[in-house]
C-alpha positions as protocol buffer text, in pm:
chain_id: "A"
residue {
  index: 1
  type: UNK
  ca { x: 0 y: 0 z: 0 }
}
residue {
  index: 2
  type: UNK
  ca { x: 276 y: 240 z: 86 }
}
residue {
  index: 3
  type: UNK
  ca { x: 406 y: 212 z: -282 }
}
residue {
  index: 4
  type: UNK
  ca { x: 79 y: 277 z: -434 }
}
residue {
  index: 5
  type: UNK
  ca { x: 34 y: 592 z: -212 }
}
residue {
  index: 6
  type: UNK
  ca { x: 369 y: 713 z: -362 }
}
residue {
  index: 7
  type: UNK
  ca { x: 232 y: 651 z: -726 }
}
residue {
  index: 8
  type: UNK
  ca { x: -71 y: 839 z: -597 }
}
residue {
  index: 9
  type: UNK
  ca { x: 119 y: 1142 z: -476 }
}
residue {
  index: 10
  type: UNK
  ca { x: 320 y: 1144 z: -819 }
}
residue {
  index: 11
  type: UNK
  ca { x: -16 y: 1192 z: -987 }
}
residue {
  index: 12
  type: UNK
  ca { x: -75 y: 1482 z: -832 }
}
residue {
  index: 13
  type: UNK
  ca { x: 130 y: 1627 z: -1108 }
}
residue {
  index: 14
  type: UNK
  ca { x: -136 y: 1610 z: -1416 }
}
residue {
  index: 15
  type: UNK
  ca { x: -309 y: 1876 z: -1228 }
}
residue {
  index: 16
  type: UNK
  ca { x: 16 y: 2076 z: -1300 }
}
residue {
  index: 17
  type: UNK
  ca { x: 129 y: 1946 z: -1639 }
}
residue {
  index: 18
  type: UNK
  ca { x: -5 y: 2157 z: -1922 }
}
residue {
  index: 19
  type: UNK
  ca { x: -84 y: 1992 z: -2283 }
}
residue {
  index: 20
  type: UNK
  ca { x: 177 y: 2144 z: -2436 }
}
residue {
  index: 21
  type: UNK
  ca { x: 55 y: 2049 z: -2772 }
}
residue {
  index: 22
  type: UNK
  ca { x: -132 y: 2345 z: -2798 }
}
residue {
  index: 23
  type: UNK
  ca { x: 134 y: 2564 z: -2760 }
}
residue {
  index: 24
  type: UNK
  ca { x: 266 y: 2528 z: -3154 }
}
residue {
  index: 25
  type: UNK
  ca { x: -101 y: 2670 z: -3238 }
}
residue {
  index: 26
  type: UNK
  ca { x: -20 y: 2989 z: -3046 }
}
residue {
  index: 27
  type: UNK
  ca { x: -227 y: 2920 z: -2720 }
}
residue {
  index: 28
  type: UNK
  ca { x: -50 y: 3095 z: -2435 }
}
residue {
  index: 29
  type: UNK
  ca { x: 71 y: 2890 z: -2145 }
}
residue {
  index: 30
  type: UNK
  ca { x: -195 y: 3021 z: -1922 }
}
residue {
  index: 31
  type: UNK
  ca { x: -502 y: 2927 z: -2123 }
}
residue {
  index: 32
  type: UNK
  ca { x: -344 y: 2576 z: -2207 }
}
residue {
  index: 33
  type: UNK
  ca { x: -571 y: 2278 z: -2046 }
}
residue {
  index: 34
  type: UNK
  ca { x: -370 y: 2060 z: -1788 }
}
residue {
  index: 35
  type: UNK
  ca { x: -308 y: 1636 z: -1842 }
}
residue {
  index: 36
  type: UNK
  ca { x: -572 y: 1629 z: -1514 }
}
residue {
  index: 37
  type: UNK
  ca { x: -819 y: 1842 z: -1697 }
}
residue {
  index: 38
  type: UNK
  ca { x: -819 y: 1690 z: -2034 }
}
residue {
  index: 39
  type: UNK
  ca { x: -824 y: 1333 z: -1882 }
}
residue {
  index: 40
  type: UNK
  ca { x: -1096 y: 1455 z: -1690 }
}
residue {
  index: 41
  type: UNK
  ca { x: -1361 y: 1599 z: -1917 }
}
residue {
  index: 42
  type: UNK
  ca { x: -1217 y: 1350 z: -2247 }
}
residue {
  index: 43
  type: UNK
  ca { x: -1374 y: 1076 z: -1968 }
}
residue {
  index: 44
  type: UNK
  ca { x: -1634 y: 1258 z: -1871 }
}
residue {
  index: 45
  type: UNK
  ca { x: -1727 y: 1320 z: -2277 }
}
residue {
  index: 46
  type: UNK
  ca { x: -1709 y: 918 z: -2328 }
}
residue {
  index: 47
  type: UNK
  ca { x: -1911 y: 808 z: -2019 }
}
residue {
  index: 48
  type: UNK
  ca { x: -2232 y: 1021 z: -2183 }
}
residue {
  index: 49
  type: UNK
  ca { x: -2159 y: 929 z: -2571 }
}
residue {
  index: 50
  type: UNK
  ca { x: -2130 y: 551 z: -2485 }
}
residue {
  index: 51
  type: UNK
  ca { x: -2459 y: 564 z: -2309 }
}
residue {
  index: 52
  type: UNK
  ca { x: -2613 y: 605 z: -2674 }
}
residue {
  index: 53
  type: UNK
  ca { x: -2380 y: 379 z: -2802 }
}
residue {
  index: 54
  type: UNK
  ca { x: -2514 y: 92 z: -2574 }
}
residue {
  index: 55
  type: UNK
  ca { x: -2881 y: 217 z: -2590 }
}
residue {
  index: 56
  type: UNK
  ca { x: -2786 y: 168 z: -2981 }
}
residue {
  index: 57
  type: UNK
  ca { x: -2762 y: -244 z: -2891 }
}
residue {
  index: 58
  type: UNK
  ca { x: -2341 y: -123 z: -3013 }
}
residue {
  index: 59
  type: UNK
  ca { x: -2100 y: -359 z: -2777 }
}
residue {
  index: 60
  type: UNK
  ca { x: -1834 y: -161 z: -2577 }
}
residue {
  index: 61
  type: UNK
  ca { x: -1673 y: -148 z: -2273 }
}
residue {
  index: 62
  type: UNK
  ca { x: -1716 y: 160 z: -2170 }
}
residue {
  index: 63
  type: UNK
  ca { x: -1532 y: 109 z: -1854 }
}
residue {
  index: 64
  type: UNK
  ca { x: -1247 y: 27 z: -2043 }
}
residue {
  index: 65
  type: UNK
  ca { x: -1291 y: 327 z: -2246 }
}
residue {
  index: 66
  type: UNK
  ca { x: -1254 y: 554 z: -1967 }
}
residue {
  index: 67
  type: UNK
  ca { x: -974 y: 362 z: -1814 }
}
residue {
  index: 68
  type: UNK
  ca { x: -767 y: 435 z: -2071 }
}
residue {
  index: 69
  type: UNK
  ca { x: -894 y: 814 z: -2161 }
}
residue {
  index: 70
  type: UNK
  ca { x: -798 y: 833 z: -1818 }
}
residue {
  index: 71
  type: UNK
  ca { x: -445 y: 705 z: -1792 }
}
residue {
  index: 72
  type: UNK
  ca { x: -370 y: 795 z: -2197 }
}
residue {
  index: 73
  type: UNK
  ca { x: -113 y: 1066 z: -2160 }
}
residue {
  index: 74
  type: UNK
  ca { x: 25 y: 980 z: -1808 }
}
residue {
  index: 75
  type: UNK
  ca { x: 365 y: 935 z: -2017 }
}
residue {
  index: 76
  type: UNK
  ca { x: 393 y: 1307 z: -2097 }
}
residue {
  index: 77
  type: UNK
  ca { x: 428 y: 1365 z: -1677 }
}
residue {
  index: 78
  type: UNK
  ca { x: 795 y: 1259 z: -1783 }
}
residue {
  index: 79
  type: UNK
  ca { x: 852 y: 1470 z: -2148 }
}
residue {
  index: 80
  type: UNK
  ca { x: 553 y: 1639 z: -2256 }
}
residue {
  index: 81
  type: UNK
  ca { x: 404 y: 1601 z: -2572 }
}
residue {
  index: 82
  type: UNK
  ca { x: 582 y: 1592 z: -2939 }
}
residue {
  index: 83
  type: UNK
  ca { x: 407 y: 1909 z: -3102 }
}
residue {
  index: 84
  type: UNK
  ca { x: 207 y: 1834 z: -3418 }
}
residue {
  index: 85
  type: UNK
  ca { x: 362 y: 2048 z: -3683 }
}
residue {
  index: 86
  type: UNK
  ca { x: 702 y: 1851 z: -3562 }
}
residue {
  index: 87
  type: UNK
  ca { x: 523 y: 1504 z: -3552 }
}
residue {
  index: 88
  type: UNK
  ca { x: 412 y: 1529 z: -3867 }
}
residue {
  index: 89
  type: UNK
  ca { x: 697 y: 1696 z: -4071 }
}
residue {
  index: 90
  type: UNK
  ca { x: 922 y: 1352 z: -3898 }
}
residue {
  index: 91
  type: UNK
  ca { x: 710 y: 1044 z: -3869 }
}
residue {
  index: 92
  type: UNK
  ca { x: 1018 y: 868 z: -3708 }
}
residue {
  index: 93
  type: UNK
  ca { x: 1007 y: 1078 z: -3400 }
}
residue {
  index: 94
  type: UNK
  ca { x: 717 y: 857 z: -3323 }
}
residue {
  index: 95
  type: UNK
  ca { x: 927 y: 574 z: -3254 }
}
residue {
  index: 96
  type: UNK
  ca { x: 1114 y: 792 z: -2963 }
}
residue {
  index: 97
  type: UNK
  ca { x: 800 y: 939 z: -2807 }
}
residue {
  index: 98
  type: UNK
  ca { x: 661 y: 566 z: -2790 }
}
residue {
  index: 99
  type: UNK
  ca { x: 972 y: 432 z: -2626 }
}
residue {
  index: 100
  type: UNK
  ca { x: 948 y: 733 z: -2388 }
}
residue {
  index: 101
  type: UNK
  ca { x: 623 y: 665 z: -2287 }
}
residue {
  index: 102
  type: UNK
  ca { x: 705 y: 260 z: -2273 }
}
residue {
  index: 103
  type: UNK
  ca { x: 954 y: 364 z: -1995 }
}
residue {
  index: 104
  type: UNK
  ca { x: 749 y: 584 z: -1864 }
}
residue {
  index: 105
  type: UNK
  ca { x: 456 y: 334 z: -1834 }
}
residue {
  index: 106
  type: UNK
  ca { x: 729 y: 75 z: -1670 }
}
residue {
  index: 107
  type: UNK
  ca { x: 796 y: 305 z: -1432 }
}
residue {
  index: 108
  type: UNK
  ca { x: 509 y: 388 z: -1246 }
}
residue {
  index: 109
  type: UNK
  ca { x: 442 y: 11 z: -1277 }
}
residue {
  index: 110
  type: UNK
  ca { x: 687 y: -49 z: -1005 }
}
residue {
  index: 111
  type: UNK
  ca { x: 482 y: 149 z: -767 }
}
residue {
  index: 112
  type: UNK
  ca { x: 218 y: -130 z: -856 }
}
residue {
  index: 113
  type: UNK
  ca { x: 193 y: -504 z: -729 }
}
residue {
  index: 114
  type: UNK
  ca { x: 279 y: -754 z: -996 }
}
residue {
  index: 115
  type: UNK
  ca { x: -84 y: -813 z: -1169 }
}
residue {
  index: 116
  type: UNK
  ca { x: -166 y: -480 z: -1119 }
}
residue {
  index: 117
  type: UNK
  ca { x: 128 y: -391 z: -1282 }
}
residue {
  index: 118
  type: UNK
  ca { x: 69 y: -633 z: -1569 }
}
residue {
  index: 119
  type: UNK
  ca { x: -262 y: -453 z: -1614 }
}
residue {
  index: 120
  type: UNK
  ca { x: -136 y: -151 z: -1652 }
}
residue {
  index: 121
  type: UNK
  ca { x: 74 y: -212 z: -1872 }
}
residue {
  index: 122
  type: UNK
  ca { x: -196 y: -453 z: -2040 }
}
residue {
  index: 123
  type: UNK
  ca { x: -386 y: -142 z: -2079 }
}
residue {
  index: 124
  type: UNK
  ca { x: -131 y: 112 z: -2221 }
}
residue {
  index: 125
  type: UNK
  ca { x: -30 y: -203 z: -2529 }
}
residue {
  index: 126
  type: UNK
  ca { x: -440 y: -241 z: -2622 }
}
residue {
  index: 127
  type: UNK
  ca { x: -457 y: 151 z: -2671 }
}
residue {
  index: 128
  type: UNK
  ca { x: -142 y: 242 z: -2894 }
}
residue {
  index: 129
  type: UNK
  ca { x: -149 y: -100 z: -3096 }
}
residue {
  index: 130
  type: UNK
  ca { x: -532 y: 3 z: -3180 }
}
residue {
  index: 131
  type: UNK
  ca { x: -615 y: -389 z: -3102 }
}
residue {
  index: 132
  type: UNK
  ca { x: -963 y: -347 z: -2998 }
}
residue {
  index: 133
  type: UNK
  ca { x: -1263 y: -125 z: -3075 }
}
residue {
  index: 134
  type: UNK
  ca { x: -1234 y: 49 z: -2708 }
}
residue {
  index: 135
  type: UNK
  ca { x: -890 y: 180 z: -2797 }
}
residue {
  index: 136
  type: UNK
  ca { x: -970 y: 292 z: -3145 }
}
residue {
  index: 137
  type: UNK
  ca { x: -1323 y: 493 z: -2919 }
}
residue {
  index: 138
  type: UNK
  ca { x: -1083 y: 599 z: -2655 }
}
residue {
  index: 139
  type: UNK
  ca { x: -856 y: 770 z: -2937 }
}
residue {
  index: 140
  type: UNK
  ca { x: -1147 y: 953 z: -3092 }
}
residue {
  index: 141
  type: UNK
  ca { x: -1277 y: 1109 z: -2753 }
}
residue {
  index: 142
  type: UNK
  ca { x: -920 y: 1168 z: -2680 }
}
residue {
  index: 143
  type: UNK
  ca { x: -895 y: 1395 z: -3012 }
}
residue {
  index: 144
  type: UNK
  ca { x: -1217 y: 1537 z: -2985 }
}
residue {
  index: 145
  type: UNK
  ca { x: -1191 y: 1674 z: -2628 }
}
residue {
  index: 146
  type: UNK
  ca { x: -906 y: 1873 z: -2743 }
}
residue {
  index: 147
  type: UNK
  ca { x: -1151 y: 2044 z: -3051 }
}
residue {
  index: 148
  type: UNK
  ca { x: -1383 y: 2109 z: -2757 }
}
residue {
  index: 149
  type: UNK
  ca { x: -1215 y: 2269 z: -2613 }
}
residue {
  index: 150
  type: UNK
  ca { x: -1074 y: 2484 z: -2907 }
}
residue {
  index: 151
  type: UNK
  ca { x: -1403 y: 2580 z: -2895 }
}
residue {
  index: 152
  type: UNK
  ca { x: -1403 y: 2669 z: -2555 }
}
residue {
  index: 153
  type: UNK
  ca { x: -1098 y: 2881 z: -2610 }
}
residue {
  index: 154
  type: UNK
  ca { x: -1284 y: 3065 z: -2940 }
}
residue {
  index: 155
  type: UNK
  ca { x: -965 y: 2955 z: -3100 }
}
residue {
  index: 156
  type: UNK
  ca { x: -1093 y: 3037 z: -3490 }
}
residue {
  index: 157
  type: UNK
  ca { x: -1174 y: 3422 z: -3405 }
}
residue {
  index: 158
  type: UNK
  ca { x: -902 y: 3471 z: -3126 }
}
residue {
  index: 159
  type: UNK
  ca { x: -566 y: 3321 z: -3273 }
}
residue {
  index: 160
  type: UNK
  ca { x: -692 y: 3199 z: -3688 }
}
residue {
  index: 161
  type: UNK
  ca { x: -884 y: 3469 z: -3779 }
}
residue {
  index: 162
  type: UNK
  ca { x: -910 y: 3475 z: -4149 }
}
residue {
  index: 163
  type: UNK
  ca { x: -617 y: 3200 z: -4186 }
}
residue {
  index: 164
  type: UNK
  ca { x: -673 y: 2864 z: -4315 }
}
residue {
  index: 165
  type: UNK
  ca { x: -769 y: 2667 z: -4006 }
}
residue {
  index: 166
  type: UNK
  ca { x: -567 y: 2315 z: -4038 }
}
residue {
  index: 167
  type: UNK
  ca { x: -835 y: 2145 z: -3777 }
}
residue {
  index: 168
  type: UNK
  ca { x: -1038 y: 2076 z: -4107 }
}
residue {
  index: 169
  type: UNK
  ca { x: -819 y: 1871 z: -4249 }
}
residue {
  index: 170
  type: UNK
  ca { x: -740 y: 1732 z: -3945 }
}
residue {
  index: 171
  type: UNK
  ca { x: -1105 y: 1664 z: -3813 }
}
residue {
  index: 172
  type: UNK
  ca { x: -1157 y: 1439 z: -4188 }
}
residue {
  index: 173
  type: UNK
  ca { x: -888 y: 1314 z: -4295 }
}
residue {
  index: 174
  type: UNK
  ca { x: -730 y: 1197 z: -3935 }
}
residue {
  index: 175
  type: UNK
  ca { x: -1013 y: 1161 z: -3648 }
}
residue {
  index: 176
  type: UNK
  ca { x: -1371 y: 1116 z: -3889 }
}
residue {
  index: 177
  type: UNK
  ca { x: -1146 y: 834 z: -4030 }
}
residue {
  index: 178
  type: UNK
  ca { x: -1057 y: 679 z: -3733 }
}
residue {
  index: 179
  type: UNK
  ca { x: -1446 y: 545 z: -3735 }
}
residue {
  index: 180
  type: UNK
  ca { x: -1322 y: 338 z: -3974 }
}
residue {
  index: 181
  type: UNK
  ca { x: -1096 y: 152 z: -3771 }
}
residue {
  index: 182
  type: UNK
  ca { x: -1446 y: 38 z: -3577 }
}
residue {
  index: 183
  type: UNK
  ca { x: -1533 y: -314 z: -3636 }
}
residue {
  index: 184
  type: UNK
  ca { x: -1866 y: -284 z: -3424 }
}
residue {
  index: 185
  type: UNK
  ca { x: -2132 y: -153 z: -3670 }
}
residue {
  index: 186
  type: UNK
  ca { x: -2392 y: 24 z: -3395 }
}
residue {
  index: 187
  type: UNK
  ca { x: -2077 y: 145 z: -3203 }
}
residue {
  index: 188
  type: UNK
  ca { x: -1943 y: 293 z: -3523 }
}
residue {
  index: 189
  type: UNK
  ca { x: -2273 y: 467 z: -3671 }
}
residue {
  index: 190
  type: UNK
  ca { x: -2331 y: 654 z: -3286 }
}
residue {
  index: 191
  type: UNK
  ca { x: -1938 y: 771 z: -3295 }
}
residue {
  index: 192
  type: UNK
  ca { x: -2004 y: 888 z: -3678 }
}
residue {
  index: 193
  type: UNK
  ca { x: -2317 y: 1064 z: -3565 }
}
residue {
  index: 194
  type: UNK
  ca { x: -2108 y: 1205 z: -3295 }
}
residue {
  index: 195
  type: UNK
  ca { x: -1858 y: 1334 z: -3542 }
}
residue {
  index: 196
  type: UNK
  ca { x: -2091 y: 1462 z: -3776 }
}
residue {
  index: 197
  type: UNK
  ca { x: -2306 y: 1657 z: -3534 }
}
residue {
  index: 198
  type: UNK
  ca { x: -1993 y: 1808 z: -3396 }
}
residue {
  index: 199
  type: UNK
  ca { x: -1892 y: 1928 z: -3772 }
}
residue {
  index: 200
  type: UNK
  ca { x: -2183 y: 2059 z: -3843 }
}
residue {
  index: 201
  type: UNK
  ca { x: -2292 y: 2262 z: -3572 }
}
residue {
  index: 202
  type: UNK
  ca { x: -2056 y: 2295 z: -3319 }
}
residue {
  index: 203
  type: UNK
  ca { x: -1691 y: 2335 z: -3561 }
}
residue {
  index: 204
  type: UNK
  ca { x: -1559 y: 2682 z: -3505 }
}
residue {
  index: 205
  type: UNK
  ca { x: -1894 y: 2847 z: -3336 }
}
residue {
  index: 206
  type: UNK
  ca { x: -1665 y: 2905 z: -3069 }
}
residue {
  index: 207
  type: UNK
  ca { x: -1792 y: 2893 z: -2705 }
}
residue {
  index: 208
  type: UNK
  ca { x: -2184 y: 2864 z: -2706 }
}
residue {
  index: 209
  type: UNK
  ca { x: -2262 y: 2698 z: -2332 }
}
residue {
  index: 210
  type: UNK
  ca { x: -2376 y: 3009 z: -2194 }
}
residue {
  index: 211
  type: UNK
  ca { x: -2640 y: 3020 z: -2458 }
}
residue {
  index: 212
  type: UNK
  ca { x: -2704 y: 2705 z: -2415 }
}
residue {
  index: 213
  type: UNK
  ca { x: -2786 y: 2743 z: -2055 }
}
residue {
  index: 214
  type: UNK
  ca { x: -3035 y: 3036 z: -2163 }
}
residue {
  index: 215
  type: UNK
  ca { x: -3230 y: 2877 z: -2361 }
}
């Protein structure tokens, strides 16, 4: 117990760790979302959205699902995140940030007992191999969080006004074709629905939730 209680006081630090992702899109430090934060509502998002999914008659563990939206980018406590322009530009840096976040995983497994450990580590494999239908879910509420919130930030009008906004591309050709990956039919028409609905009335509107709550 005393070694998990060690792991648990290391965690503390996603409530201080910033996505630094966003930072190569020209969001200041200070508006930045931390890990604890974007685990958080990227959880919170799936929970809701896989309630349809399973009212649907789709199969998913939606347990799992939030496990791992959860624990997804617990390797950036120990690097941060690659930013996208680099990531894309050099494809092999990809091999790096994965053994990073291997270690990284190993790590904080030795605060764990051996099958919880296993686990873990179980858990971290099923989601960047893309093995199952949960991890291929997980990824999509993992990348569409991060448009949320965007949105939340009015990103279009405050830092891409009148610029070509890349999300566009990004939201079609990267996440909407992540569905694709879906072998469940029901799971994947509710997370295309999701997508769509997102596109079409929520893509660059900017922050509407106090509107929302006025209605």
């Amino acid at each position: 117990m005393n070694k998990l209680l060690k792991l648990l006081s290391i965690l503390q630090l996603t409530k201080e760790q910033p996505c630094t992702g966003y930072l190569a899109s020209g969001i200041r430090i200070g508006e930045t979302a931390s890990l604890a934060e974007h685990h958080y509502t990227a959880s919170l998002n799936s929970y809701f959205i896989l309630q349809r999914v399973k009212k649907a008659g789709g199969i998913i563990n939606e347990g799992r699902v939030m496990l791992m939206l959860m624990v997804h980018d617990l390797p950036e406590l120990f690097g941060g995140d690659i930013a996208a322009p680099l990531n894309r530009k050099y494809p092999d840096l990809r091999i790096y940030k994965d053994k990073i976040g291997e270690r990284a995983i190993e790590m904080m497994s030795e605060f764990l007992a051996s099958d919880e450990a296993d686990e873990f580590k179980k858990l971290h494999k099923e989601l960047e191999e893309f093995s199952t239908d949960e991890a291929v879910v997980a990824k999509i509420f993992d990348q569409m969080d991060h448009q949320f919130f965007l949105e939340h930030l009015n990103y279009h009008s405050k830092y891409n006004h009148d610029k070509e906004d890349y999300r566009v591309s990004f939201i079609s050709n990267h996440v909407s074709k992540l569905t694709e990956k879906i072998k469940d039919e029901k799971t994947k028409k509710v997370m295309t629905d999701f997508l769509q609905e997102f596109i079409n009335n929520y893509f660059n509107k900017g922050f509407q939730g106090f509107n929302f709550l006025m209605e």
